[in-house]
DRENKE-508888 format. One record per residue (C-alpha): residue in three letters; x, y, z. Coordinates in pm, whole numbers. Example, Ala and Ser with C-alpha at 12.3 -4.5 7.8 and 13.67 -1.06 7.14 Angstrom:
BEGIN
   tike        X        Y        Z
    ALA     1230     -450      780
    SER     1367     -106      714
end
This chain:
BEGIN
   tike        X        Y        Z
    UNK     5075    11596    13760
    UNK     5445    11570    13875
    UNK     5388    11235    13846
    UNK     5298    11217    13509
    UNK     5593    11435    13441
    UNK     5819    11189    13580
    UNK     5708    10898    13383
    UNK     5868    10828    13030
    UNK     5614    10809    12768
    UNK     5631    10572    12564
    UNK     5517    10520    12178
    UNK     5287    10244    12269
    UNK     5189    10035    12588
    UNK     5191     9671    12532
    UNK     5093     9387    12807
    UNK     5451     9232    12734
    UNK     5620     9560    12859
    UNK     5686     9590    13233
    UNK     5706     9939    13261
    UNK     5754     9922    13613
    UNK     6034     9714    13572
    UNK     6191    10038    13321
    UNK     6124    10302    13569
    UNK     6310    10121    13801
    UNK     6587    10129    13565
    UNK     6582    10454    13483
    UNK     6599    10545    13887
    UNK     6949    10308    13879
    UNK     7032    10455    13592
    UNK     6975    10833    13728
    UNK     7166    10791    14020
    UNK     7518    10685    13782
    UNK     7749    10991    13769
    UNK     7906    10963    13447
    UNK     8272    11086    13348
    UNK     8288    11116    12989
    UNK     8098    10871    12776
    UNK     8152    10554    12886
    UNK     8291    10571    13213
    UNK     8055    10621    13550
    UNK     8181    10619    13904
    UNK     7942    10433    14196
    UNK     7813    10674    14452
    UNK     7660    10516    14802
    UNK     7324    10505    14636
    UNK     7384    10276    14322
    UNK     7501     9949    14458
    UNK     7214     9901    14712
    UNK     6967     9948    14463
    UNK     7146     9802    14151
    UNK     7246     9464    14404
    UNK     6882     9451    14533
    UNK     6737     9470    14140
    UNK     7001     9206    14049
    UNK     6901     8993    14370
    UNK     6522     8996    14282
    UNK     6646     8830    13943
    UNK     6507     9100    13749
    UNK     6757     9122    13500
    UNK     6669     8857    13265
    UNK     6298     9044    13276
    UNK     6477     9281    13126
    UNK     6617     9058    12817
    UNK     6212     8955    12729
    UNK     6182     9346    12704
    UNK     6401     9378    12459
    UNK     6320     9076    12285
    UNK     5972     9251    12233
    UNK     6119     9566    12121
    UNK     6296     9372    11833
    UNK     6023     9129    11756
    UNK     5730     9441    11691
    UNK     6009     9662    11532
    UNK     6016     9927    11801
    UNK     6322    10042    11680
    UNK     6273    10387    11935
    UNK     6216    10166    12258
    UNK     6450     9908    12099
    UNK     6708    10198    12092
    UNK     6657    10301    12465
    UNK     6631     9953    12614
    UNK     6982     9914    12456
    UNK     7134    10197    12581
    UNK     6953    10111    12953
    UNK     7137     9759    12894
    UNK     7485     9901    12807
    UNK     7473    10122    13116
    UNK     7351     9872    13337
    UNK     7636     9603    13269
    UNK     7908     9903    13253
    UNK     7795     9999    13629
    UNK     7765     9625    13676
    UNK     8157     9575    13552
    UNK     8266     9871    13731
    UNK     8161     9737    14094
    UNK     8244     9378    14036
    UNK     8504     9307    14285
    UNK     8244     9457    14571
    UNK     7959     9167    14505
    UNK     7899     8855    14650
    UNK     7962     8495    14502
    UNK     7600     8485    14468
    UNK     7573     8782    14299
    UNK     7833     8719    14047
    UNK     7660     8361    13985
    UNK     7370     8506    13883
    UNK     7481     8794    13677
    UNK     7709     8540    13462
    UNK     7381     8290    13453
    UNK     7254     8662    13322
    UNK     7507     8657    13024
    UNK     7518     8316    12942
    UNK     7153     8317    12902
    UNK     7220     8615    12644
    UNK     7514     8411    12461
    UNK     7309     8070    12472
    UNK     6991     8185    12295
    UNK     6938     8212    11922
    UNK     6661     8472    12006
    UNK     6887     8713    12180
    UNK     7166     8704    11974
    UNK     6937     8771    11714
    UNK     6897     9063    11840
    UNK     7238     9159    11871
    UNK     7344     9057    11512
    UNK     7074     9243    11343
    UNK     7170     9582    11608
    UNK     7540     9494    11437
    UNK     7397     9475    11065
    UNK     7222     9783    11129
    UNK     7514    10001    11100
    UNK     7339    10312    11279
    UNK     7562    10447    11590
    UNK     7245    10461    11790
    UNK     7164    10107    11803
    UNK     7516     9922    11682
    UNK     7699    10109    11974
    UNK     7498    10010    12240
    UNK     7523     9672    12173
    UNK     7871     9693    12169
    UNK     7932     9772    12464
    UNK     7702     9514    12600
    UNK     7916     9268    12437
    UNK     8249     9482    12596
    UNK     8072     9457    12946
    UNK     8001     9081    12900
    UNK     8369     8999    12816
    UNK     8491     9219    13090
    UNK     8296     9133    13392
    UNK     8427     8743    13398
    UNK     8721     8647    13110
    UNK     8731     8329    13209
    UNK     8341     8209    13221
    UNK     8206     8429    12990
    UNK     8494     8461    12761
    UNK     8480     8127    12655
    UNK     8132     8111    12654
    UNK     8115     8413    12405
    UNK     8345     8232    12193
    UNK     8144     7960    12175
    UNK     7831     8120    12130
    UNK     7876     8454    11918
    UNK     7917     8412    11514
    UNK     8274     8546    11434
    UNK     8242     8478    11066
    UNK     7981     8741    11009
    UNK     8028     8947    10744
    UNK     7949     9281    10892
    UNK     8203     9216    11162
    UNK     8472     9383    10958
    UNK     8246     9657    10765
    UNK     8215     9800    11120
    UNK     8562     9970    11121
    UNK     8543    10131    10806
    UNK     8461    10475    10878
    UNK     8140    10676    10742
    UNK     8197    10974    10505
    UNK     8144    11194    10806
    UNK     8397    11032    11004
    UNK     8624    11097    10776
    UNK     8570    11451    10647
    UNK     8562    11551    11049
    UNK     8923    11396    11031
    UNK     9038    11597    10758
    UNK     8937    11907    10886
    UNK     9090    11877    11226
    UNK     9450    11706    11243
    UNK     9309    11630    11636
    UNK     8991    11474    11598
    UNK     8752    11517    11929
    UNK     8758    11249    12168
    UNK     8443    11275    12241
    UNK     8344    11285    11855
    UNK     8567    10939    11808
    UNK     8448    10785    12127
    UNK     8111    10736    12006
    UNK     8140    10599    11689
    UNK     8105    10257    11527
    UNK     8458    10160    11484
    UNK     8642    10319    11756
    UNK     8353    10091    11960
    UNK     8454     9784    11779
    UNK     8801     9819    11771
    UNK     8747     9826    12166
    UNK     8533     9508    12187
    UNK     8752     9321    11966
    UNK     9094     9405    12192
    UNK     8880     9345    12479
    UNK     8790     9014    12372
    UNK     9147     8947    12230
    UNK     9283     9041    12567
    UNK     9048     8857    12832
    UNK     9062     8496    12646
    UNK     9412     8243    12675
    UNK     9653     8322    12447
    UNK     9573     8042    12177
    UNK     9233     8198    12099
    UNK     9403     8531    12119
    UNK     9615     8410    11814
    UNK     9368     8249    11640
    UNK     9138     8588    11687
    UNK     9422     8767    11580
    UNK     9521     8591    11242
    UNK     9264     8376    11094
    UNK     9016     8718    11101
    UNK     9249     8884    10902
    UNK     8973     9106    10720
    UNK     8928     9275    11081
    UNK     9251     9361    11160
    UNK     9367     9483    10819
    UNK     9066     9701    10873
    UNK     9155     9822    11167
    UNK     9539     9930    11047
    UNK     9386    10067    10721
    UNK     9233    10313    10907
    UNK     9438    10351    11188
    UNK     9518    10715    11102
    UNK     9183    10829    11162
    UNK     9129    10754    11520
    UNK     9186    10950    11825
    UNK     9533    10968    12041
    UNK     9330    10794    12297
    UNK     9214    10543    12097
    UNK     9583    10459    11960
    UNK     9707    10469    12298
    UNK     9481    10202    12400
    UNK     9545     9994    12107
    UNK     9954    10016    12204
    UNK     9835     9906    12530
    UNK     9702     9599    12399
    UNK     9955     9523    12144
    UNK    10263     9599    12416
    UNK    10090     9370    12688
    UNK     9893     9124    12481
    UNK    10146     9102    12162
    UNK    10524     9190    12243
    UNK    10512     9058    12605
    UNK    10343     8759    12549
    UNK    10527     8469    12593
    UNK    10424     8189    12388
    UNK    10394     8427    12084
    UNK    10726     8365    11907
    UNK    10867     8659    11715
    UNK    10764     8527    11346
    UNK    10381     8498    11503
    UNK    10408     8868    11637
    UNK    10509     8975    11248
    UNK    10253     8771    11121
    UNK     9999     8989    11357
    UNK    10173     9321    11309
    UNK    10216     9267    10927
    UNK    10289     9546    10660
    UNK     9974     9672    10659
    UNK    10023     9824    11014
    UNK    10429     9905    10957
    UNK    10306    10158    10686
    UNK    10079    10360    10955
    UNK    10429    10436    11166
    UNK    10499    10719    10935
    UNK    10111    10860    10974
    UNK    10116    10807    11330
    UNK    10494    11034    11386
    UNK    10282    11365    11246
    UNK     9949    11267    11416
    UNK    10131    11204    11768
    UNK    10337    11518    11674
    UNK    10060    11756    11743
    UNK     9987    11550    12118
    UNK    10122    11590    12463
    UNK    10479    11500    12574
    UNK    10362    11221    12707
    UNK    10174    11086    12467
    UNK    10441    11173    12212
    UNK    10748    11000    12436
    UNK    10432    10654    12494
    UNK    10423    10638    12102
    UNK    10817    10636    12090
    UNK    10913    10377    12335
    UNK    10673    10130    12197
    UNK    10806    10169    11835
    UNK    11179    10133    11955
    UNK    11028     9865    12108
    UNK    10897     9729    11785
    UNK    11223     9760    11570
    UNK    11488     9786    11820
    UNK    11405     9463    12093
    UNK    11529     9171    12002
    UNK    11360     8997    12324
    UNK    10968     9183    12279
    UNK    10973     9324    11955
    UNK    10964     9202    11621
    UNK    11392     9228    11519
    UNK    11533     8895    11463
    UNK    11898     8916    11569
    UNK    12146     8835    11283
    UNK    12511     8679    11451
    UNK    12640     8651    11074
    UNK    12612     9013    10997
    UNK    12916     9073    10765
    UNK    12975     8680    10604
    UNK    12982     8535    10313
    UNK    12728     8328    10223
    UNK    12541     8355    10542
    UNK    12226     8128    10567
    UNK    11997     8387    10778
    UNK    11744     8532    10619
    UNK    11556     8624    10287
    UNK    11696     8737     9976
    UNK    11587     9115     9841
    UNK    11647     9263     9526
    UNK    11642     9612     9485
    UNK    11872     9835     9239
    UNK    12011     9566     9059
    UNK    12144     9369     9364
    UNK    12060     9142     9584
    UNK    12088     9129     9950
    UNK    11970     8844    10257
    UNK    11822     8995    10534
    UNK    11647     8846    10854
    UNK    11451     9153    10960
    UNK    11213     9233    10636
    UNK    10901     9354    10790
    UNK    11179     9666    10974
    UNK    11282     9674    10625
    UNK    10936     9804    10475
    UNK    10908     9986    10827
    UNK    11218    10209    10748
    UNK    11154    10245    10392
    UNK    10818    10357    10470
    UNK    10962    10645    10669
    UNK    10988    10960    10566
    UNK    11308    11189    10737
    UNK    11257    11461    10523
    UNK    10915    11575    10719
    UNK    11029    11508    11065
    UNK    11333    11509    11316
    UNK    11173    11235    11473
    UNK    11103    11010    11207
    UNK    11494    11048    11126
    UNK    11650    10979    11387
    UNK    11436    10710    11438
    UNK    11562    10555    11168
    UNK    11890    10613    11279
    UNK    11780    10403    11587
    UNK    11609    10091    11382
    UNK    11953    10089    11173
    UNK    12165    10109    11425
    UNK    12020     9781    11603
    UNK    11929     9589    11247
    UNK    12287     9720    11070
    UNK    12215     9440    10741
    UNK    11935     9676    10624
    UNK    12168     9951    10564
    UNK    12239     9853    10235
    UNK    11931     9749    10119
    UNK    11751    10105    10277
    UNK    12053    10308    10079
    UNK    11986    10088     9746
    UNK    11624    10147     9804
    UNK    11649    10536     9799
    UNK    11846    10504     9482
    UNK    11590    10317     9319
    UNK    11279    10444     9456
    UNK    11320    10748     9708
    UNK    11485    11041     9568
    UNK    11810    10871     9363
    UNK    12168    11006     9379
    UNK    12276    11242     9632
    UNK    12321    11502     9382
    UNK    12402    11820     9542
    UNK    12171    12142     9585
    UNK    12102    12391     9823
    UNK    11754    12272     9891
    UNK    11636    12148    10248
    UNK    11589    11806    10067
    UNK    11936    11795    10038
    UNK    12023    11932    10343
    UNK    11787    11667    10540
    UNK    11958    11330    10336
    UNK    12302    11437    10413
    UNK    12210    11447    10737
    UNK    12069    11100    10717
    UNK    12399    10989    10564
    UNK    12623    11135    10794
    UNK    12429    10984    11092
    UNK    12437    10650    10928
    UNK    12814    10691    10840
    UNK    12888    10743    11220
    UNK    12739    10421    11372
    UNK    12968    10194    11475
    UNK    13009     9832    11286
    UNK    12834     9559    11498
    UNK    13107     9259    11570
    UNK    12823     9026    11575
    UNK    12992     8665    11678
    UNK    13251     8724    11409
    UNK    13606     8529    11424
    UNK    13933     8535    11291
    UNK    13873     8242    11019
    UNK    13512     8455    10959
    UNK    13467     8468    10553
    UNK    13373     8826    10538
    UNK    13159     8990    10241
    UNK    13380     9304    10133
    UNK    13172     9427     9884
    UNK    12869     9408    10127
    UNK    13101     9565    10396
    UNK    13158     9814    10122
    UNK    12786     9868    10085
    UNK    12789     9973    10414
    UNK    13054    10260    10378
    UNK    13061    10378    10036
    UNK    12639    10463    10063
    UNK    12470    10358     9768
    UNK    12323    10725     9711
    UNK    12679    10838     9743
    UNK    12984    10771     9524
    UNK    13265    10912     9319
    UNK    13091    11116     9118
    UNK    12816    11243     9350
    UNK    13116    11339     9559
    UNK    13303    11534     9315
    UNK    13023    11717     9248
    UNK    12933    11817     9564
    UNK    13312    11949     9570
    UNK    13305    12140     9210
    UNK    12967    12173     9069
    UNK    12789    12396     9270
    UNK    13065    12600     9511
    UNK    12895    12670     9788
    UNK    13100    12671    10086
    UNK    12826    12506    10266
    UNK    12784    12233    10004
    UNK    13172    12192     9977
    UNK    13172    12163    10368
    UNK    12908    11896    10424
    UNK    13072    11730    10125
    UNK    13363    11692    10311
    UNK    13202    11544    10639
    UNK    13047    11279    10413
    UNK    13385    11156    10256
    UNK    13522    11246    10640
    UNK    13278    11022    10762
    UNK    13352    10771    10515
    UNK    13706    10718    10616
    UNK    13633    10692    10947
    UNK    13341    10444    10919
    UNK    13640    10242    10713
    UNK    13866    10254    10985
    UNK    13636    10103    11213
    UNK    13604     9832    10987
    UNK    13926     9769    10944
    UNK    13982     9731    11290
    UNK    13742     9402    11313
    UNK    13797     9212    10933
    UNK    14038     9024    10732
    UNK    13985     9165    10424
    UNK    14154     9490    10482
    UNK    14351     9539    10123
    UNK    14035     9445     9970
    UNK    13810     9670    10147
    UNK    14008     9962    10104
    UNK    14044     9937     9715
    UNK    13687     9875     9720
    UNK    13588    10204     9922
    UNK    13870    10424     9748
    UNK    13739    10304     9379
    UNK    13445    10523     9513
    UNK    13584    10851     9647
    UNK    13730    11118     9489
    UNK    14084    11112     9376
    UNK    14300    11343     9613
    UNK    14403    11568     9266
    UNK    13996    11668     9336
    UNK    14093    11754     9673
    UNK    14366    11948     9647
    UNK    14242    12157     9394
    UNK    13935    12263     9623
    UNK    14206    12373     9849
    UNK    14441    12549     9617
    UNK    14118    12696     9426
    UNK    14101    13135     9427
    UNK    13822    13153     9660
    UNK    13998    12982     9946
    UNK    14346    13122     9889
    UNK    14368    13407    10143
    UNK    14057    13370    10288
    UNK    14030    13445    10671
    UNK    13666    13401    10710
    UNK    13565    13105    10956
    UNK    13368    12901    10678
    UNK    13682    12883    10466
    UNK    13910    12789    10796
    UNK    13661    12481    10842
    UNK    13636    12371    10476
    UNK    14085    12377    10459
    UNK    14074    12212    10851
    UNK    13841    11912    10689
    UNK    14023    11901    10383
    UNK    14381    11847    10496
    UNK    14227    11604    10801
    UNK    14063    11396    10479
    UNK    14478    11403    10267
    UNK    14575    11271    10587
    UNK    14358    10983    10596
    UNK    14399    10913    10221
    UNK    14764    10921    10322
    UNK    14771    10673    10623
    UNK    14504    10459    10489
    UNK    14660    10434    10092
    UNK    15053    10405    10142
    UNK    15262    10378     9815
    UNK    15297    10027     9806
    UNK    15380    10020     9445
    UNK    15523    10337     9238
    UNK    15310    10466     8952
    UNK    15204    10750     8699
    UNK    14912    10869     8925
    UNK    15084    10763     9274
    UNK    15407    11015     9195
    UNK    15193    11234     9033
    UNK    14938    11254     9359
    UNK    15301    11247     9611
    UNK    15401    11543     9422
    UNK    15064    11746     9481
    UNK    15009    11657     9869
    UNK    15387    11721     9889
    UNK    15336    12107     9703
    UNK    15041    12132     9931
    UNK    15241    12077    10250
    UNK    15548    12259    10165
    UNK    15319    12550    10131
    UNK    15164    12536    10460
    UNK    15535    12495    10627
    UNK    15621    12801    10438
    UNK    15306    12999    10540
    UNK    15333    12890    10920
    UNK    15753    12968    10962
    UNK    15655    13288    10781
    UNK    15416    13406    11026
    UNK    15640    13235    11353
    UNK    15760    13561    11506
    UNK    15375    13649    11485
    UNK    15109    13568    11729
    UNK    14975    13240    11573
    UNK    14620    13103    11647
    UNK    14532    12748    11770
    UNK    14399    12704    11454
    UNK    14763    12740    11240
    UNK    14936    12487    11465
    UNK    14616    12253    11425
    UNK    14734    12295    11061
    UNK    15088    12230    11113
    UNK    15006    11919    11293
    UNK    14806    11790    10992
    UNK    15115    11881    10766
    UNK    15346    11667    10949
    UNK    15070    11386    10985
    UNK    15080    11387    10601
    UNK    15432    11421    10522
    UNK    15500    11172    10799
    UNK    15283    10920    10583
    UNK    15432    11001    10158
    UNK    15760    11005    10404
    UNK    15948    11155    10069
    UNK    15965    11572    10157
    UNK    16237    11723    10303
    UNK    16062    12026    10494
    UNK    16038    11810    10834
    UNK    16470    11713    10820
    UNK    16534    11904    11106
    UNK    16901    12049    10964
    UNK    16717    12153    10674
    UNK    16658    12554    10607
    UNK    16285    12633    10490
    UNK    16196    12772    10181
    UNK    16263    13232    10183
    UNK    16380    13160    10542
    UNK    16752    13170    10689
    UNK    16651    12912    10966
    UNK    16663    12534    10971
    UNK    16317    12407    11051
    UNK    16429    12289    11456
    UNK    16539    12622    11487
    UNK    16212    12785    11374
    UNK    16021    12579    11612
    UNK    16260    12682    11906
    UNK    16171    13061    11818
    UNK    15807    12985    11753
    UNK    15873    12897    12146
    UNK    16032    13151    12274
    UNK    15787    13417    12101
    UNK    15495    13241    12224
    UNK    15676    13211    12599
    UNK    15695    13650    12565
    UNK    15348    13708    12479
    UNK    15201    13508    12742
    UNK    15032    13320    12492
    UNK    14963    12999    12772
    UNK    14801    12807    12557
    UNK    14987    12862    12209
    UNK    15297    12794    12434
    UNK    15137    12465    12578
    UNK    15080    12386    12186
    UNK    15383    12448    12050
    UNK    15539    12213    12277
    UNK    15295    11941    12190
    UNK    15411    12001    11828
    UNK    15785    11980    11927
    UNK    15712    11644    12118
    UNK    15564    11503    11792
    UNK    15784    11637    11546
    UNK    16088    11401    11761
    UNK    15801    11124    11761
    UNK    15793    11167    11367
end
C-alpha cells in the first residue's frame, strides 16, 4: 500500500512512457533543497545520484518523454515533465564546476541534441506560444539553464538553432491584466509574485543569453530585436526591485563596461524609451532598502555623469561660437547645439518637484553636461510649468530651489583660450535662467510681499551676480556679457525701494535683518560690476538713490556708536563703504568730514566706536571694528 502511495499517478499509462525512468526523477528531484523559487543548493545526496543518472545517458530518455507528452496533447504530464526538466538542468548548472570532462561532454551532447532537432524545439516554441505561466515558464528556464551551463558551446549553438524572429518572443513581456492590477495595488510588488511570471522569466533568459555570447551577437541581440527591448523598458515600472537590480547588473557589466561598445552604440541600446523610466524608477526605488536605493543611484550617475562608461559625450567647445559638436534643438523659440541629447530627454523627463532625489540629481547630470542648461531652462518655459512667477506654493518653493542650485555651479573652462570666440548670449542663457528675468524678478520683489518670497528673490538675483562673476573671470566678452545679464535684472531704483519700503523701516525682527543684509550685498555688486562709465539721466538718477541709501546707514550706525553695536551693524557698515567706495562721489567716508546731526568727523567716530567697544569687553565687536578701520585706510 505505501507503495502505491508513493507512486505518482498518472492520467494514462502509455508503452512510450518510462515511468521508471520519472520516479527516478522525482527521487533526484526530492532530495533538491530549494531557496526561493528558482534557486536550490546540492546536499551530499544529489550529485551521486544526479552524476550516476547523467552517466547511464538517461537524460536524452527523458527528451522522447516529453516529446510524447506534446505529440498526444498531454498537456498535464506535458506540464510536469517540464517543470522535472527545468529543475533538473538548474541543479545540473548549479554543480557544474564539480563534474568531470566526461560529464560535461555529455550533458552539452544533451543540449545540442535539444537545439539541433526540429521535433524538440517544437516543443519549446509551441510551450512559448502558449502564453500560460505553467508551461511557458518552465521552458524558460530550460532555455536559461542551457545558456548558462556552457556560453561558449551552447551559446552559439542556441543562436544558431533557436528562431529569434518569432513573433511571440516579444508578446512575452507584456504583462497580463493581473500582473498589472497586483502592481497597482501594492507600490512593492512580491518577489515571489514577480518571480514566477512570464516576463520577469523572459526578461531573465534574454540578459542571460545577451550576457553569455561575444559581444558582436550581444549587439546585434540588443538592437536589431528592437520590439523586445522596447518591451521590456515599456514596462519596466512594473517589475520587482530584484528584478531591476539584475537588469542594472547586466546593463553596468554587459553595456557601460564593455569595451568595444562605443558610446553612440550604448545610446542606441539605452534609447529614450528606457531614459523616460528614470523618473518611475526614483519613487519605486524610494520605498526600497538603503542599499538598493544608493545601487540605483550610482548606476544612473553613471549613466549621465561618466564620460568614460556612461552615455555623456564630453563637449571641449562648451561656450563658442559656432561650435561644430553636436545637434541642433529648438525649443522656445531658440535654437541650441548640444552633444548629449538622449541626457537631454533624461533631465527633462525628471520631475524635482516630487522628490529630493530626483533634484538634485539633476543638479548632478547638469553639472557634468553644463550645454543643456539652457535648453532644460527653455524647456520648462515652454513645456514644464512657464515663468517663475512668484507664489507661496511648494511648487514654487521646489523651482527656486532648482534655480538657485543651478545658479551656483561653477562654469566649466572646457579647453577654452584666449583667442576662444565665445557665445555671450548663450553664456547669458546660462545666467540670466530662461524661467527667470526682469520682470519675474520684480515681481517676486513687489507683487506678493512676503518676506519669504522677497528673500529667496534676492538669493536668485544674488546668485545671478555671482554666477556672472565667475564668468567673467574665464571670457573675453566681459562688456558684452554684463549688458546682456543686467538688461535682465531689476533696475537698482526696484531695489532700493524694497529697502526703504514701511515694512522694513524699523524692523528688528531677524527675517527683515536678512532681506536688508542681501539687499545691500546685491547694490554692491550692481555697483562694482556696472561702474559709471558714461554719465546719464538714469545713471545720476540711480548714484543719487544708492548714495541717499548709504548716507542713511552712516547716519544710523554713528548714531548708535556709543551703544553696544551687533556684528550684524558693522557687517552693514562694511557694505556701505563697499558701495560708496564703487559710485566713489559721497562725501560721508572723507575722513575730516563731520556726519550728518553729529559734532564728530567720521575718523573720529570710528576711534570712539573703539574705545566703547574696548570698555565693554565686547572681544569680538572690538576685533571688528578694527577690521573696519583697516579697510576704511584701504578705501
Amino acid at each position: 500500500m505505501s507503495e502505491v502511495k508513493k507512486r505518482k499517478i498518472y492520467s494514462s499509462s502509455s508503452v512510450n512512457v518510462d515511468y521508471g525512468l520519472i520516479e527516478q526523477l522525482n527521487q533526484i528531484i526530492s532530495l533538491f533543497v530549494p531557496k526561493g523559487e528558482n534557486t536550490t543548493t546540492a546536499n551530499d545526496n544529489i550529485n551521486p545520484l544526479l552524476i550516476s543518472f547523467i552517466e547511464s545517458r538517461n537524460l536524452p530518455k527523458i527528451l522522447s518523454i516529453w516529446s510524447y507528452y506534446s505529440s498526444t496533447n498531454d498537456f498535464h504530464n506535458l506540464i510536469d515533465i517540464s517543470i522535472k526538466l527545468s529543475k533538473i538542468t538548474f541543479q545540473i548548472d548549479q554543480i557544474k564546476s564539480y563534474l568531470s570532462i566526461p560529464i560535461k561532454q555529455l550533458i552539452n551532447e544533451f543540449y545540442k541534441q535539444i537545439l539541433n532537432n526540429s521535433q524538440y524545439m517544437k516543443i519549446i516554441y509551441r510551450a512559448l506560444n502558449n502564453m500560460k505561466p505553467s508551461i511557458t515558464i518552465a521552458n524558460i528556464r530550460i532555455l536559461i539553464n542551457m545558456i548558462k551551463f556552457d556560453p561558449l558551446i551552447i551559446g552559439q549553438e542556441f543562436l544558431n538553432g533557436f528562431d529569434l524572429t518569432l513573433n511571440v518572443l516579444p508578446k512575452l513581456l507584456i504583462p497580463k491584466k493581473y500582473e498589472l492590477e497586483t502592481e497597482a495595488n501594492s507600490l512593492s510588488a512580491n518577489e515571489s509574485f514577480q518571480s514566477s511570471t512570464i516576463r520577469s522569466n523572459f526578461i531573465r533568459f534574454w540578459f542571460e543569453l545577451c550576457s553569455n555570447v561575444s559581444f558582436i551577437h550581444r549587439q546585434d541581440l540588443l538592437l536589431n530585436h528592437r520590439k523586445i527591448l522596447n518591451n521590456i523598458w515599456k514596462y519596466l515600472s512594473i517589475d520587482s526591485i530584484e528584478l531591476i537590480e539584475f537588469i542594472i547588473d547586466f546593463i553596468d557589466l554587459k553595456i557601460f563596461q564593455e569595451l568595444n561598445f562605443k558610446r553612440s552604440i550604448k545610446c542606441k541600446i539605452l534609447n529614450e524609451n528606457f531614459i523616460y523610466k528614470i523618473s518611475i524608477l526614483f519613487t519605486k526605488f524610494s520605498n526600497s532598502t538603503n542599499t538598493s536605493k544608493s545601487k540605483f543611484i550610482t548606476f544612473i550617475d553613471k549613466l549621465a555623469i561618466d564620460s568614460k562608461y556612461g552615455l555623456s559625450f564630453p563637449n571641449d567647445k562648451l561656450w563658442e561660437k559656432d561650435s561644430n559638436i553636436g545637434v541642433i534643438i529648438e525649443i522656445n523659440n531658440k535654437q541650441f547645439k548640444i552633444a548629449n541629447k538622449l541626457l537631454y530627454t533624461l533631465v527633462t523627463s525628471l520631475k524635482p518637484n516630487e522628490s529630493n532625489d530626483q533634484l538634485q540629481y539633476i543638479i548632478r547630470v547638469l553639472t557634468h553636461n553644463q550645454e543643456l542648461i539652457a535648453p532644460y531652462m527653455n524647456w520648462i518655459v515652454q513645456h514644464g510649468g512657464g515663468y517663475h512667477d512668484p507664489s507661496l506654493t511648494s511648487w514654487w518653493i521646489t523651482y527656486t530651489l532648482l534655480y538657485s542650485q543651478i545658479l551656483q555651479i561653477p562654469p566649466s573652462t572646457g579647453n577654452n583660450s584666449n583667442t576662444t570666440k565665445f557665445d555671450s548670449k548663450l553664456i547669458s542663457e546660462n545666467i540670466i535662467l530662461a524661467p527667470l528675468g526682469k520682470t519675474v524678478l520684480i515681481n517676486g520683489l513687489t507683487i506678493i510681499k512676503k518676506p519669504l518670497i522677497i528673500q529667496l528673490t534676492f538669493q536668485l538675483i544674488l546668485y545671478i551676480l555671482k554666477k556672472l562673476e565667475s564668468f567673467l573671470k574665464i571670457v573675453n566678452v566681459k562688456q558684452d556679457l554684463i549688458d546682456l545679464v543686467f538688461t535682465q535684472l531689476p533696475d537698482l531704483n526696484s531695489i532700493i525701494q524694497v529697502i526703504n519700503s514701511p515694512t522694513l523701516l524699523g524692523q528688528q525682527s531677524q527675517q527683515y535683518k536678512i532681506i536688508k543684509l542681501t539687499a545691500l550685498t546685491i547694490i554692491e555688486k550692481y555697483e562694482s560690476l556696472l561702474p559709471s562709465v558714461e554719465t546719464t539721466t538714469t545713471t545720476t538718477s540711480n548714484n543719487n538713490m544708492v548714495q541717499k541709501l548709504v548716507s542713511m546707514g552712516i547716519s544710523t550706525f554713528t548714531e548708535n556708536v556709543d551703544n553696544n553695536l551687533t556684528n550684524y551693524d558693522l557687517i552693514l557698515f562694511d557694505l556701505y563703504m563697499k558701495i560708496n567706495n564703487n559710485i566713489d562721489s559721497g562725501q560721508d567716508f572723507k575722513w575730516w568730514n563731520k556726519l550728518t546731526n553729529n559734532s564728530n568727523s567720521f575718523f573720529t567716530v570710528l576711534i570712539k566706536f573703539i574705545i566703547t567697544t574696548q570698555t565693554i569687553h565686547n572681544n569680538s565687536n572690538s576685533n571688528n571694528s578694527q577690521v573696519i578701520i583697516v579697510k576704511f585706510i584701504n578705501y
